[in-house]
Each structure stands twice: as structure tokens, then as C-alpha cells.
N, C-alpha and C positions, 0 to 999 in steps of 0.2 A: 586521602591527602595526595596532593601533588610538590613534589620536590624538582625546584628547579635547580640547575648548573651552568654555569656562564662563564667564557670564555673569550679570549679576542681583548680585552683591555692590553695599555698602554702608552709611552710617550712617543709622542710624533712632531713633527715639524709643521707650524702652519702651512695649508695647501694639500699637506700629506693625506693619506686614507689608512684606514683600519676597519676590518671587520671583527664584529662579535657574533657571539653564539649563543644559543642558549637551549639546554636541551633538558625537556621535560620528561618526568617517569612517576609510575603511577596508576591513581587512579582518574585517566584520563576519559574526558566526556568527549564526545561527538562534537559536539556544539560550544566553542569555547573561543576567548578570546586573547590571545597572545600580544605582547607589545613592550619595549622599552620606555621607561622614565628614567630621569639623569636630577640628578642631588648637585646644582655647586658651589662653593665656599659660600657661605653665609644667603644661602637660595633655598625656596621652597623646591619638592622636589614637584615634577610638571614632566607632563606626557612629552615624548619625541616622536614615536610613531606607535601606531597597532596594527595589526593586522587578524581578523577573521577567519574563522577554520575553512567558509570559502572562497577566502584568498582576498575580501576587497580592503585595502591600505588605509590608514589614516595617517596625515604626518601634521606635526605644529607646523605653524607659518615659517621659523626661524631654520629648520630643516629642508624644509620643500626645494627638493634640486638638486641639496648637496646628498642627501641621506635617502636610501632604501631599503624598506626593509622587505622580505622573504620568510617563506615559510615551507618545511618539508613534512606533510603530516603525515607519510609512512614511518619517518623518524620523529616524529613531534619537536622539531626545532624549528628554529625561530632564529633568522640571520637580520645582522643590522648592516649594512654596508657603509661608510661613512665616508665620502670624498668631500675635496675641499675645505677642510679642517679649520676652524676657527680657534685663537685664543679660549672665546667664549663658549665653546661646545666642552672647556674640561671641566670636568663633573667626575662622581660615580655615578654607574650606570646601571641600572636594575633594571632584571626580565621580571614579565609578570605573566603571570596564568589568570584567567578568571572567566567560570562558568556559574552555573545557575547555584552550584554549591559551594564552590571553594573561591576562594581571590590569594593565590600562591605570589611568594618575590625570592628573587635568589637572593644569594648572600654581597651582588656590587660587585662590579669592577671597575679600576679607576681608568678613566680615559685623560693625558694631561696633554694639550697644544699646546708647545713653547719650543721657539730657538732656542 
């Protein structure tokens, strides 16, 4: 199994930035793919970004610009960077692991935009 832990949630200021974290342990594969999904109030939950063990990015249309995400595979973490903050980006926000065996999620954290 893979256990993830995620870090970096919070309340911010629209405009504001926040990073998360997310750090996997385990039994981790070579070949794997890493990425944030966000849950918001009465919302399916829906990809925000991934990222691939080598390294190439996916992000939603709704991120594209403001949000990057990163990854350190000697540490198996997984950073989400998030500038320019929208209302609409608060959600919880879930790491995910998924290889050919497992499809791991952390436990959320919440991200809330608001003056």
C-alpha cells in the first residue's frame, strides 16, 4: 500500500498564494502517477493538476497559469503551488498516488479564498 500526507492547506485572501504538499511512503512503484483533486461545497470532486514520475504536468483549464504543480522523487513528494487565488479554487484538496497497482488519496486539506 501507499500512504499519503498532505500539508500546505488554508485561508487566504483572494489574489493570495499557498503551497501544498504531499508526501508519499511506502510501497512505492517506479512508474506512478501523482496529482491533486479539489472537493467544493456541493461539487464533484475533478482533477486540478498531475504530474508523472517523469515529470510531464497536466493542469485543468480552470488552473492553467495560476497553479503548478512539482515533484521531488528522491523524496516522493508532490508540491502544488497555487497563485492568484480565486473564491472558486476553495475546496478540500486531495493528493493522489496511482500506479499500475494501487490508486492511494490522503486524508484533504482544506483550501478556503475569502476576504
Amino acid at each position: 500500500q501507499v500512504q499519503l500526507v498532505e500539508s500546505g492547506g488554508g485561508l487566504v485572501q483572494p489574489g493570495g498564494s499557498l503551497r501544498l504538499s504531499c508526501a508519499a511512503s511506502g510501497s512505492i512503484f517506479s512508474f506512478n502517477n501523482m496529482g491533486w483533486y479539489r472537493q467544493g461545497p456541493g461539487k464533484e470532486r475533478e482533477l486540478v493538476a498531475s504530474v508523472t514520475s517523469g515529470g510531464s504536468p497536466n493542469y485543468a483549464d480552470s488552473v492553467k497559469g495560476r497553479f503548478t504543480i512539482s515533484r521531488d522523487n528522491a523524496k516522493t513528494t508532490v508540491y502544488l503551488q497555487m497563485n492568484s487565488l480565486k473564491p472558486e479554487d476553495t475546496a478540500v484538496y486531495y493528493c493522489n498516488y496511482r500506479d499500475r497497482r494501487y490508486d492511494s488519496w490522503g486524508q484533504g486539506t482544506q483550501v478556503t479564498v475569502s476576504s
